[in-house]
Structures are given as structure tokens and as C-alpha cells.
N, C-alpha and C positions, 0 to 999 in steps of 0.2 A: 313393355312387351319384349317378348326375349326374343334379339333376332337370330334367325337359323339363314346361315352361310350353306349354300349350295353346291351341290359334289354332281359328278357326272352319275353316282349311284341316286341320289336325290333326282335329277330327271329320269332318269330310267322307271323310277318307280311312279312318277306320274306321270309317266306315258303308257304304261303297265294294263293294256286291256284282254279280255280275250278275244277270241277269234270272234269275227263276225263278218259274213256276206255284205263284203261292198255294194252291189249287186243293185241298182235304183229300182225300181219299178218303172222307168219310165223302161229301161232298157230290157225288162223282163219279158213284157207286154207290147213292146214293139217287136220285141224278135218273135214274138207270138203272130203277129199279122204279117210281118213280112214274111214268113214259113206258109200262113194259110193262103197270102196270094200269091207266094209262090207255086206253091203247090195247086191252086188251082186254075192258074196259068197252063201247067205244066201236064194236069189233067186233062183239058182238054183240048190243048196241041197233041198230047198223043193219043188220046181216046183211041179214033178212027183206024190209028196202026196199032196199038199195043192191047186194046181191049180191055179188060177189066179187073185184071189182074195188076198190071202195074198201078195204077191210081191208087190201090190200098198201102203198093210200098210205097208211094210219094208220100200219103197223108202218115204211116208206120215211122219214116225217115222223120218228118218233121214233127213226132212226139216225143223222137229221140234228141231231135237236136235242142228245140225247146226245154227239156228237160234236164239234159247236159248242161247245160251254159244258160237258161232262166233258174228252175229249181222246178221243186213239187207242183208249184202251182200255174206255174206256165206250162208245165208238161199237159196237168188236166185240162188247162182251158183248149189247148190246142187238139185236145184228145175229143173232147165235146165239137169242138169245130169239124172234126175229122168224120165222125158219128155223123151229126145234122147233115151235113156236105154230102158224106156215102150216101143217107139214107135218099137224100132227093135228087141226088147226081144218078143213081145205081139202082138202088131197092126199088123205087117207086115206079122207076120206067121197065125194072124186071118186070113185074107184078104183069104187066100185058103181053109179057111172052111166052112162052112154055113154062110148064110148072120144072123141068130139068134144067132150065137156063135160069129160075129164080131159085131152086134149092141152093146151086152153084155159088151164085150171088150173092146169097143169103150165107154158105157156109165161109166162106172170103171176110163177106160181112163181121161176122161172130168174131171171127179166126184174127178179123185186125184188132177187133176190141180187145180181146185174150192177150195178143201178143202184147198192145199198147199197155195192159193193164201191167203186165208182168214188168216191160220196162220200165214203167212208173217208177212198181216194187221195188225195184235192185237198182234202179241210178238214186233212187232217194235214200235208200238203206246204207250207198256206197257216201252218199254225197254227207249222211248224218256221222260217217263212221269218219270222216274227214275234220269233219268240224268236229268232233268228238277227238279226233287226236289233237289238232292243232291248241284247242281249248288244254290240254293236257300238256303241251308242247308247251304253249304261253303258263299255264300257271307253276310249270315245273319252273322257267323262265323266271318267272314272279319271285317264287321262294327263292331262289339263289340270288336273286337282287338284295332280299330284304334281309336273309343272313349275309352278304354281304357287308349290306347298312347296318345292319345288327352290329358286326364288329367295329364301323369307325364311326359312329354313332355313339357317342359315351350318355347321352341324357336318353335317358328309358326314356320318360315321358314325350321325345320326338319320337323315336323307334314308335312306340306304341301309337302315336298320331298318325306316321305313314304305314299303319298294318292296318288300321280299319279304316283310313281310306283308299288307299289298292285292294282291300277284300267287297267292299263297295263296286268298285269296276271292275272286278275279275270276275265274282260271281255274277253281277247285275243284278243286286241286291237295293234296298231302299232303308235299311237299319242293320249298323251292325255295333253290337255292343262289347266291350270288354270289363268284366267282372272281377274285382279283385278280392277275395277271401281274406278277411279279417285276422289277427293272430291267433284270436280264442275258437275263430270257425265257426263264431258266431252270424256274423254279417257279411252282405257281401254288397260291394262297394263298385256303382258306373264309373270306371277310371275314366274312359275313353272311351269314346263312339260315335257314330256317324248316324243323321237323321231326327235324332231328339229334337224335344220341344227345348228353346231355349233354355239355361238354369238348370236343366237335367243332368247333362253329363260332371262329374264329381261330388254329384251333395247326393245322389240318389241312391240308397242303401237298401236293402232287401232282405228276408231272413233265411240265410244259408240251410235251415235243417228242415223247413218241409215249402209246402204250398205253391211251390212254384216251376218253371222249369230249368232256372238256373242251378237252385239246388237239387233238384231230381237231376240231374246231368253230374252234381258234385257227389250226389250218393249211390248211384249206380255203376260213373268212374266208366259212362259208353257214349260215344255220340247218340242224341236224341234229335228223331225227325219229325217234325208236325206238321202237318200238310195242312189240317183245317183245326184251327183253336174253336173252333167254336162247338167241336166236335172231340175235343180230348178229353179222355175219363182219367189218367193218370196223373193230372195235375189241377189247380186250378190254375186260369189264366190271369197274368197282372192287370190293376185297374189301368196302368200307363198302357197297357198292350191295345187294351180293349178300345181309350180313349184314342188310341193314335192308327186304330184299323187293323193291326197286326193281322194277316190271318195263315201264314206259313210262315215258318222259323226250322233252322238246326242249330246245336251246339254241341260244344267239346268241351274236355275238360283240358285246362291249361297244367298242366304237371310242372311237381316242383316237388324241391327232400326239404325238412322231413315231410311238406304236406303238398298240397297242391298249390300251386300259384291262386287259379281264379276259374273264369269260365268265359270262354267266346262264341258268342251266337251270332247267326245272321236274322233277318227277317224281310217278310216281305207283304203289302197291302193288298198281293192277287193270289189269289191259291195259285200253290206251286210245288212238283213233287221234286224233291230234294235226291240228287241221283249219287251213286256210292263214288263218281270223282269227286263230284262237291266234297261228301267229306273226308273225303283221303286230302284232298289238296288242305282243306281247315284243322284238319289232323297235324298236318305237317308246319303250318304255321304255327298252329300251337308249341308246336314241338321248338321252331325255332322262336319263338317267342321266347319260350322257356330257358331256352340256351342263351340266351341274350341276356335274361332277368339275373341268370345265374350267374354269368361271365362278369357282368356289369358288378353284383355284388361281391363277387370275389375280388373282383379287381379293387372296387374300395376298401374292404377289408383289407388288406395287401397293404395298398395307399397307406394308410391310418397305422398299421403294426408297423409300416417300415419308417413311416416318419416317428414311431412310438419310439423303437428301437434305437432309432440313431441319440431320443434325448436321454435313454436310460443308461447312454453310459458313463453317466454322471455319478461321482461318488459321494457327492454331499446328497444327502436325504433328502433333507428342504430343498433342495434343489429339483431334485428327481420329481417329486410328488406334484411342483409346482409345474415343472413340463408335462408331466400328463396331463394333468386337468384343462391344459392350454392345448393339449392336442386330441383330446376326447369330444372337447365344444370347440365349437358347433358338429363336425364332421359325423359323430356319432350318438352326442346328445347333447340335448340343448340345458341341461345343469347336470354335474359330476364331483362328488363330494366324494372325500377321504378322510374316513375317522382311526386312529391309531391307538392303541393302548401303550400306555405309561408306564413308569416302571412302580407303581405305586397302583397299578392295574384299574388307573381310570381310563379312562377311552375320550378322545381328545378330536375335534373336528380341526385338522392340521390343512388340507385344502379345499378349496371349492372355488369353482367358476361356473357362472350361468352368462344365457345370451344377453340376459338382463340385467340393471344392478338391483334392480323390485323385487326379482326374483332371487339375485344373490342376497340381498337383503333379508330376505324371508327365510332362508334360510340358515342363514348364520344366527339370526334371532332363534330361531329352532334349536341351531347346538349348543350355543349358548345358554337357553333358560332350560331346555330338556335332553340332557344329553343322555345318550343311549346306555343308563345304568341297568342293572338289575334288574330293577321295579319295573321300569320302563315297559310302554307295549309299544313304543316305535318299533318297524320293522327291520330298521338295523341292530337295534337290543337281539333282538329274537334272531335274528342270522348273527350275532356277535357268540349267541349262547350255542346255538346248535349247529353252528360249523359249516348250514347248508345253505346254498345260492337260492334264491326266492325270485319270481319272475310274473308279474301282472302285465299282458299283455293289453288288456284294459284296466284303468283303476276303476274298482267299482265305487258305487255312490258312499256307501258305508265305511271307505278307506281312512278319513278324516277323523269318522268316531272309533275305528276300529284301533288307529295307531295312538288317541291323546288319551290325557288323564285327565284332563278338564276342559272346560269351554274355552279358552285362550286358547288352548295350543289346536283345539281343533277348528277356531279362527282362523289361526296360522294358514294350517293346511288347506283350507277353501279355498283363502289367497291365492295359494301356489296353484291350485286347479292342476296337477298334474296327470295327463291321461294314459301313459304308460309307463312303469317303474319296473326295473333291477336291482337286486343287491346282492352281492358276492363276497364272498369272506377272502380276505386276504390271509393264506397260509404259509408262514415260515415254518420249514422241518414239523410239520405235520400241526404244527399248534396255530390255532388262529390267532393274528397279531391286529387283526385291523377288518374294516370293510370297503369297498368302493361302491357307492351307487350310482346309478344312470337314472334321467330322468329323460319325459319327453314332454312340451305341452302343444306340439303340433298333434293334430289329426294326421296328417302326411307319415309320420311318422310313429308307426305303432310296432312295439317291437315281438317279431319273431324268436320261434323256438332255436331259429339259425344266430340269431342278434344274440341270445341268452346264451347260447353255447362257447360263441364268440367277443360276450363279454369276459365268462370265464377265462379265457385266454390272453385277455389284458389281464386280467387278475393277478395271474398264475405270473407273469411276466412283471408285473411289480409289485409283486413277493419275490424275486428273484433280485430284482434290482435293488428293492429296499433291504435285502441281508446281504447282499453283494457291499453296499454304502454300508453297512452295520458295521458286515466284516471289518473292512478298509479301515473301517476307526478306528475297531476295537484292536484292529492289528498296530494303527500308527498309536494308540495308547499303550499297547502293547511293547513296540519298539521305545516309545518313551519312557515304560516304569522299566525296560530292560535296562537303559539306559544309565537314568536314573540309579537303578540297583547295584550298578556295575560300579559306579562311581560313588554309591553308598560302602558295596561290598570293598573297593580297594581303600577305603578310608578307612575301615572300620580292621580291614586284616595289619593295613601299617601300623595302626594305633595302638593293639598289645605286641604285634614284633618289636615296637620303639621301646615298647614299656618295659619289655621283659631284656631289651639288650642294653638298657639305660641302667638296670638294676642289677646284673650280672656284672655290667662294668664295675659298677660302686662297689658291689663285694670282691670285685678281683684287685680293686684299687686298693678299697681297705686290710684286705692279706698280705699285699705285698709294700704296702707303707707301714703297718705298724708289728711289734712286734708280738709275738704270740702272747704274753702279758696282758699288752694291753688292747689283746682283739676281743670286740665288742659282739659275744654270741645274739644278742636281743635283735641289734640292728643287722645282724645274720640273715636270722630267721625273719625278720620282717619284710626282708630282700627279697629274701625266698618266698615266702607267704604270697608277697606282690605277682613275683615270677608265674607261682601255679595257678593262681588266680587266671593272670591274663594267658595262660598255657588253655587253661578251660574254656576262656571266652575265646579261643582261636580253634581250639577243639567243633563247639559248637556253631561258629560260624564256618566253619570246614564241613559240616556237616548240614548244614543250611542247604550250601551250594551243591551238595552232592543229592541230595532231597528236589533241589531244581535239577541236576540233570537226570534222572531218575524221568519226572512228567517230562520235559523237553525229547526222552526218549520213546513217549508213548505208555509207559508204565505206571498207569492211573492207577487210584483207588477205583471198582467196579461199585458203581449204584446198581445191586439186582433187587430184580422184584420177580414175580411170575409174570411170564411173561409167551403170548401164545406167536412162537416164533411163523406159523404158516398165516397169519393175517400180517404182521410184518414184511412177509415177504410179498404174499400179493398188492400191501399196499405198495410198496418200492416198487415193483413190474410195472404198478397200473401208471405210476408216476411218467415212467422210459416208452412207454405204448407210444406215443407219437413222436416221441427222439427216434426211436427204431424203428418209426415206417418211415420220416424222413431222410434217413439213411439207407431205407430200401429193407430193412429187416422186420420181420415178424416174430415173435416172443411169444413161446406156448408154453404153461405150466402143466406140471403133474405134481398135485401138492396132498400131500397128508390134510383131513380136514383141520386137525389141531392137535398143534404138538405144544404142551407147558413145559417151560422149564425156569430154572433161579438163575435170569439172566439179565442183564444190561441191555433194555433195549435198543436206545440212543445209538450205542457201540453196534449192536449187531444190523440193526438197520444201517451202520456205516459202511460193515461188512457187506453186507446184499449191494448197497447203492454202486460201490465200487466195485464188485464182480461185475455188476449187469453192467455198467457204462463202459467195462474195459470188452467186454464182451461187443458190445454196439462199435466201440472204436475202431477194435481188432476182429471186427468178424466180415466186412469185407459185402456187405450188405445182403449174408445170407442169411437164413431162420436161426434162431436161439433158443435154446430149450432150457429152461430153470425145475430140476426136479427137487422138491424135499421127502425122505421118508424118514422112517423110524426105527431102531431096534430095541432089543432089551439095553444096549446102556448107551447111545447116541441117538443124536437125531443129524441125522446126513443131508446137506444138501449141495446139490450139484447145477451150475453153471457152464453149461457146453454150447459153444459156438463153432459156425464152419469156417473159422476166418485164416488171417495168415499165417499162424501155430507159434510156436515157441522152439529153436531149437532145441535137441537135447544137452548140450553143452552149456547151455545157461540157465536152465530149467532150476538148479540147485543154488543161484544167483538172484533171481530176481525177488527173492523175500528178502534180500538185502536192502538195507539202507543206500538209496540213490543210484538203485539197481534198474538196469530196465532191457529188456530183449532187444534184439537187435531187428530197428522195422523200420517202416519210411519216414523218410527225415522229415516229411509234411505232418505228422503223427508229434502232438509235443505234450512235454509233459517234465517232470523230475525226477520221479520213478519212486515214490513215498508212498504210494498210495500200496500196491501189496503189502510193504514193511509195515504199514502200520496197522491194517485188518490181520496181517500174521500176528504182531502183537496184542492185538484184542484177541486173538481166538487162542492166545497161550495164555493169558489173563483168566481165559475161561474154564482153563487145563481142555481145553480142545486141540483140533491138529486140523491143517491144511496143506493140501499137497496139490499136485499139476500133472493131468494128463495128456504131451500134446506133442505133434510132431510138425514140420515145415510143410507150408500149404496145406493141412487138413485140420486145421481145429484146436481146439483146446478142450479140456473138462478140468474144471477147478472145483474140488471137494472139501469142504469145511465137516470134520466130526465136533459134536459138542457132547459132553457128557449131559444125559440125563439127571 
């Protein structure tokens, strides 16, 4: 059992009642008789002076004070004592005096009832509107306790334990339930509640889309009041309601993005008319419930990406892939596999870790005997081909036949019994390279449309990491065949300058040793012959070198194909959308629906990635606007931002090689990146120019010819 350590907000909340009349009965009912013998004490010591009149205000006074300081019901006993008392003290002895000495009598009579009646009226109306604030006073009280708790309360499931037992004592309720909504919105799940029959609360599930009043409260999306079930025509009642007496309930609906949390109801076994604080106060706990649910899960999210973060910046691969899967389990699923493609474009199950090794066992036998080819109906096959994330927030029963090719493999999958599944394509520069999946086989854990979203986001993050580590290689093999080359190239350049200065010497030897007689033209020419030879071979390696600096300068051969530059572009935007609201900027297109032209796409999506990010860098986290249109011989597009400008003095600089505006030193970079989308857009025979001044902006214009 998990123990829960105690905070001063923890007693607060289970002290947490509403207002209630201290008030004994002994003490109600004794100020009752001590009023009536006073008063008729006091009656009849004055009779004889004061006559008949005063007696009504002694017994008038003592339904006031009764009623002040006992309540309603002390008022009227005293008020009926007051009545019987008059009638046989007053009335009864009128009756044998003059008919004008008993009308009198009589109207006195009347006139104390009247008067008493109305004090009743308005001390009790005052007395309920007291209790009516204080009950407002304590549950307003309440909720700022439990959002309190909310916040230093990290385990929902206490939060959630002390919200439906403070809604217990604040309303004075006898059930109160809390309903968790499934992923699919299918079912809805007692998390937590107060009253059930043993075994109830957590296994007892219910069907979210009609017959009940959980779900009519989820499809309405209003609080629902029932005063008497046995009398509701817009729902049926549950058998659990029926069996345990239920016969008054409200409910709210718990809110939550994109969908709703759940549902929180009270109940009660005495008919009870449910008043509009009740549910403003059950309104509001929802609300903070919800905040809490939300808080709690962002915060883990957080947790999980920032311990993700810290392993990815690792530049070995194997490395990389091997810290995720160790920081995904348990924290966010209980098995997490990584399949990669090859360079021979098989698809390789490179990691996995489960809670278990039965369970990692199980599946490695899976990628091992069926790995997610072609043919394949595994669900990573099928997200490997169509590029797109797939997300079962329940697996259905069919899932085992649905993803094997025969009876083994859908063995396999029994095995695994897995009850909620992910899988996400892992996208370098827009090609899928790989997949990650999530797995779950707790019930506890069924994964939302928010989990789905938020897997994407590991995804996207090691696809980053994994050509981050590609690069690195590809760069330190890079530096090695430079290397290498370098050390080929000066070998290879000394070896005809030796050759040709070895054999120039011999003929300068031979001229000037023998005499013209007997100079030897053959072994001349063969001098010579050798010389031009290696003149060619130092030609062509000269020319080698100048071919390398040629690409070192950005001066590619272009792969064009057609290519529709306005989906190009919006795919780069869609990429920077949340680089550029974490920066504070928002990104609006105005795009030509399709513009074709015979162009390099690879290059020109380099072009767009690097406008938009210099734009996010340097715009100061204000709005950015990306326009493309079209004319008869280009297609234009523009890049404008409101950020810290360029001045004009350098404006004619920064398409230079290792150029860069003059901006905050916290701002880092090389200054390659213009130079080299200037040189792709000259590649293209297009043109790019800069419109921009100090503090107001930039607009960076690329033309391409049609």
C-alpha cells in the first residue's frame, strides 16, 4: 500500500465541511420554555397595570427571540405556546365581557399571529440566506484547498481520492462517483468514488454512448439533475443505482483537449432537489480536476522529453536508439521497438525494450521470423509503406489475425495480449527511414489522442537525432576520405613532377655530354614521349582537383524533375509551425495552389528551410508571412519577417561566402547558409535579392524561371 505523507493542505481538506447549525436541540427547546415561562411570569405580574395589550408583546418578543437564536422550529413551537396561552389567558375570559372589549381582544389576538407569522417568514428566509452564503463561503474555501492540493500533489490518483471524499462532506452526499472516458469514447471507467459496494470502484465500466446518466451528461456536455430516478424518462437507470437505493443524483462533465476527461456525479438514497450552488461548486471542481489532470500530464510529458533530450545527444546511433527505448519504458510504455531500414532497404528491428523479458522475447521472435517487408500485414509494414502514424487506442480482438500471415505468428501475438498500440514513421528530410512503436498491456494505461500526438513528437525528435549521428559519421568519413585524398592527391601530383624532372635532366645530361654525332634522337624522343605523358597525367589530376573545388563550392550537378514547388513549401512551414510558436511567432501562407516547374527539389526545399528558420531566428518573435505566386516566366516567393532587419550596408554581403549581418552575439551560426541557397537559385538561372531595413523586417525574394 502506498503511503501518502501528510501536508497541512491534506488536513485542511479533511476538515473541509460545510456550514452547519451547531445549534443542539437541547438548547433550541430549552430557550423555547424558558421564553414561555418567562413570559408568562411576566404576563401576569403585569396584567392588572398594563392590560392587554402588553401580554401580546411579551408572547410577539419571545417568537422573536426563539426564532433568532433556536431557528424555524423553535420560533413555531413558541408561537403555538403563544396562541393556546392568549387563547385561554385573553380570548376566553373576553367572551363574558362586552362584545367591544372581545372584538379588541380578538383583533390583538389576530394581529400577534400576523405579526408572529411574518417574523417566522423573514428570520428564517434571513437565517437560510446565511447558511446559504456560508455553504458558498466553505465550498469556495474547499476548491481553493483542492487546487492547491492539485498542484503539490503529483499522483492524480490521491488528488482524485481526496475530491470525492471532500464532495462527500461538502455536499452531504452518500455516493459520489468519478467516471473516466475511455480513449475510443467508448467506455466509461469508476476511477474513483466514495460509497460503492466493495470491488466496484476501478473494474466498473459502463457504455459511454447511450442508456445511462453518465453518458447523457457526456452527450449533452450540461449538468444533469435527478431528483427522483424512478421517475426519469430520459434515461434508463443503472442496475448498480437501482440495487444500492439511488434515488437523487447530479453530474458534470469533467473537460479535457481534445476530448473530455470523464464524468463526476453525486448521489443520494433520500430524494433531494439539487440547488444551482451545488452545481456551480461541482462545476468548479470539475474544472479543477481538469487542471490538475492536465498539469499532471504535461508535466510528465516534460519529464520524459527532457530526460529524452539530454540522451539524444549522443552521436553514435546504436547509442542513441538504445537511450530511448530505456527512457520510453516504463515512463511511457511498457514495450518500445525500433525498426530501421538498410541500406539494401530491408527494415531491421535495431531496438526494443519491454517491462518484461516474455514480453521482449516475444517480440524479437516477431522481428526476427516476420519482419515488416512488403508482403507483410504487420502494422509497422503498413506505416513503413504509407508514411502515416496509426494509433489503436484499444487493440481490437481481430488485431492478431488482422496483422499475421499464419497461425504462428498470430500465436505470437495472443501472447503479447497487447491492449493499446502506436506506431509512427520515423522521417528523415521527408523520406521515411524507420518506425518506433509504443505498446501498452496495462488497462491503467490506454493511450489518448494527446499520447498519439505526443508520440509523434518523440518520433520527429529521433529522426532528428538519428541524422544528427548519420551526419557526424558521414561528416567524420568525410574528413577521413578528405584526408585520405589529400594524401593520395600529393602523392600522385609528386610522382609525374619527379618523373618528368628525372627525364628532362637525362636529356639535358645527354646534350651537353656528348657530341652532336653522337646525340641519340630515339632515346630523345622517348624522354620526351615520357615527359608529355606524365604532363597529361598532372593535367588530369589538376583537373580532378579543380572538379572537387567546383562541389566544395556548392556548384552541383541539379537532379530536376517536375516538381510542384507550392506543396514543397507548405510542407517546410508545416515542419517550423511549432519551432515558431516556441519562439513566440506565428507563420501565415499565401500560396499559389500549384506551381510545376523542372526543378531540384531536395535544393529548393534547402532554399525554403533556410529562409523560414533565418526568418524565426531573426524576426524577434513576431508574425512571418511566406508568400509564393506566379507570373508568365517566374514563380516568386517571398519570406518576410518583422524581426531585427539587415542593414543597408551589408545587404550586398551577406550572399557571400562566410558572410553574415551584423546581430546579437547570442545569435550563432557561420553565415553559409544564404551563400549556398544563393548558389542553388543561380543553378536554377533564378535570382534572390533582400528587402530590409534596421528594426523593421526583412523580405527575401527568390525568382525561378518557369
Amino acid at each position: 500500500m502506498q503511503r501518502i505523507l501528510k501536508s497541512p493542505l491534506t488536513d485542511r481538506l479533511e476538515k473541509a465541511v460545510p456550514f452547519t447549525d451547531k445549534r443542539s436541540t437541547f438548547f433550541r427547546y430549552g430557550l423555547v420554555v424558558i421564553s414561555c415561562i418567562t413570559t408568562s411570569f411576566l404576563f401576569f405580574g403585569t396584567k392588572a397595570i398594563l392590560g392587554t395589550v402588553t401580554p401580546f408583546l411579551f408572547l410577539l418578543g419571545a417568537v422573536l427571540l426563539t426564532s433568532w437564536y433556536g431557528g424555524l422550529r423553535a420560533g413555531i413551537a413558541t408561537l403555538i405556546f403563544g396562541i393556546l396561552f392568549s387563547w385561554i389567558t385573553l380570548m376566553q375570559p373576553a367572551l363574558f365581557i362586552d362584545s367591544a372589549t372581545f372584538a379588541r381582544v380578538l383583533f390583538q389576538y389576530l394581529l400577534f399571529i400576523f405579526e408572529s407569522i411574518l417574523i417566522l417568514f423573514l428570520i428564517n428566509r434571513r437565517n437560510k440566506n446565511y447558511e446559504s452564503m456560508q455553504d458558498r463561503a466553505a465550498q469556495q474555501s474547499l476548491i481553493a484547498t483542492i487546487g492547491a492540493f492539485g498542484l503539490e500533489e503529483t499522483n492524480i490518483d490521491v488528488v482524485m481520492d481526496r475530491i470525492v471524499r471532500s464532495v462527500t462532506r461538502a455536499l452531504d452526499v452518500d455516493y459520489v462517483a468519478l467516471f473516466e472516458l475511455s480513449p475510443d469514447e467508448k467506455f466509461l471507467r469508476l476511477r474513483s468514488g466514495v460509497g460503492w459496494r466493495r470491488g466496484v470502484v476501478g473494474k466498473m465500466i459502463i457504455n459511454a454512448k447511450n442508456g445511462n446518466q453518465a453518458s447523457y451528461t457526456l452527450h449533452t456536455n450540461k449538468p444533469v439533475i435527478i431528483t427522483d430516478f424512478a421517475k426519469e424518462k430520459r434515461f434508463n437507470g443503472s442496475p448498480l443505482f437501482a440495487s444500492q437505493q439511488i434515488t437523487s443524483g447530479l453530474s458534470v462533465v469533467i473537460p479535457g483537449h481534445p476530448r473530455p476527461y470523464g464524468v463526476l456525479s453525486v448521489h443520494t438514497s433520500v430524494r433531494r432537489v439539487f440547488t444551482k450552488d451545488d452545481v456551480n461548486f461541482l462545476l468548479a471542481l470539475a474544472h479543477v480536476l481538469a487542471t490538475t489532470i492536465e498539469r499532471n500530464s504535461t508535466q510528465k510529458e516534460l519529464e520524459i522529453m527532457a530526460n529524452l533530450n539530454s540522451k539524444l545527444i549522443s552521436l553514435d546511433p546504436h547509442r542513441t536508439l538504445s537511450e530511448v527505448v530505456s527512457t520510453i519504458v516504463p515512463s511511457f510504455a511498457d514495450i518500445c521497438e525500433i525498426y530501421i531500414k538498410g541500406n539494401n532497404e530491408k527494415t531491421n528491428l535495431v531496438e526494443i525494450k519491454a517491462v518484461t523479458k516474455e514480453k521482449e522475447r516475444l517480440f524479437r521472435e516477431l522481428g526476427e521470423k516476420y519482419p515488416p517487408a512488403n508482403t507483410s500485414k504487420r502494422l509497422t509494414a503498413r506505416v513503413l509503406q504509407s508514411g502515416k502514424a496509426t494509433f489503436y487506442p484499444h487493440v481490437p480482438d481481430s488485431y492478431p489475425q488482422d496483422n499475421s500471415t499464419d497461425g504462428d505468428q498470430e500465436k505470437i501475438y495472443k501472447k503479447i495480449n497487447m491492449l493499446s498500440n502506436i506506431v509512427v514513421p520515423i522521417k528523415i528530410r521527408s523520406k521515411t527511414a524507420g518506425t518506433i512503436g509504443f505498446g501498452s498491456f496495462n488497462k491503467g494505461r490506454l493511450y489518448t489522442k494527446r499520447d498519439f500526438l505526443f508520440a509523434q513528437e518523440i518520433a520527429d525528435r529521433v529522426a532528428i537525432a538519428i541524422d544528427n549521428a548519420t551526419l557526424y559519421q558521414e561528416a567524420r568519413n568525410a574528413v577521413q576520405a578528405r584526408d585520405e585524398f589529400l594524401s593520395i592527391a600529393s602523392h600522385e601530383l609528386k610522382t609525374p613532377l619527379t618523373s618528368m624532372l628525372l627525364q628532362l635532366q637525362t636529356v639535358l645530361r645527354s646534350i651537353k655530354s656528348q657530341s652532336l654525332a653522337d646525340f641519340s634522337i630515339e632515346k630523345t624522343m622517348v624522354s620526351l614521349e615520357s615527359t608529355i605523358s606524365q604532363s597529361k597525367r598532372l593535367s588530369k589530376l589538376v583537373n580532378d582537383l579543380l572538379n572537387i573545388s567546383l562541389i566544395t563550392t556548392g556548384r552541383l550537378e541539379l537532379e530536376k524533375e517536375k516538381t510542384d514547388l507550392a506543396r514543397t513549401v507548405k510542407e517546410v512551414v508545416a515542419r517550423f509551425e511549432e519551432q515558431a510558436s516556441r519562439e513566440g511567432s506565428k507563420i501565415t501562407t499565401d500560396l499559389s495552389s500549384k506551381i510545376i516547374g523542372n526543378w531540384d527539389r531536395i535544393r529548393l526545399e534547402q532554399v525554403v528551410t533556410n529562409l523560414v528558420s533565418n526568418a524565426i531566428k531573426y524576426g524577434n518573435g513576431k508574425p512571418i508571412k511566406v508568400e509564393l505566386t506566379k507570373n508568365k516566366k517566374y514563380s516568386v516567393l517571398k519570406v518576410i519577417d518583422q524581426g531585427i532587419g539587415i542593414p543597408k550596408e551589408q545587404q550586398e554581403k551577406i550572399f557571400d561566402r562566410f558572410q553574415r549581418g551584423q546581430v546579437n552575439s547570442s545569435i550563432k551560426g557561420l553565415g553559409v547558409g544564404l551563400y549556398l541557397i544563393s548558389e542553388i537559385v543561380k543553378a536554377h538561372h533564378g535570382k534572390i535579392s533582400v528587402e530590409s531595413s534596421s528594426e523593421k523586417g526583412s523580405t527575401f525574394t527568390v525568382q525561378l524561371p518557369l
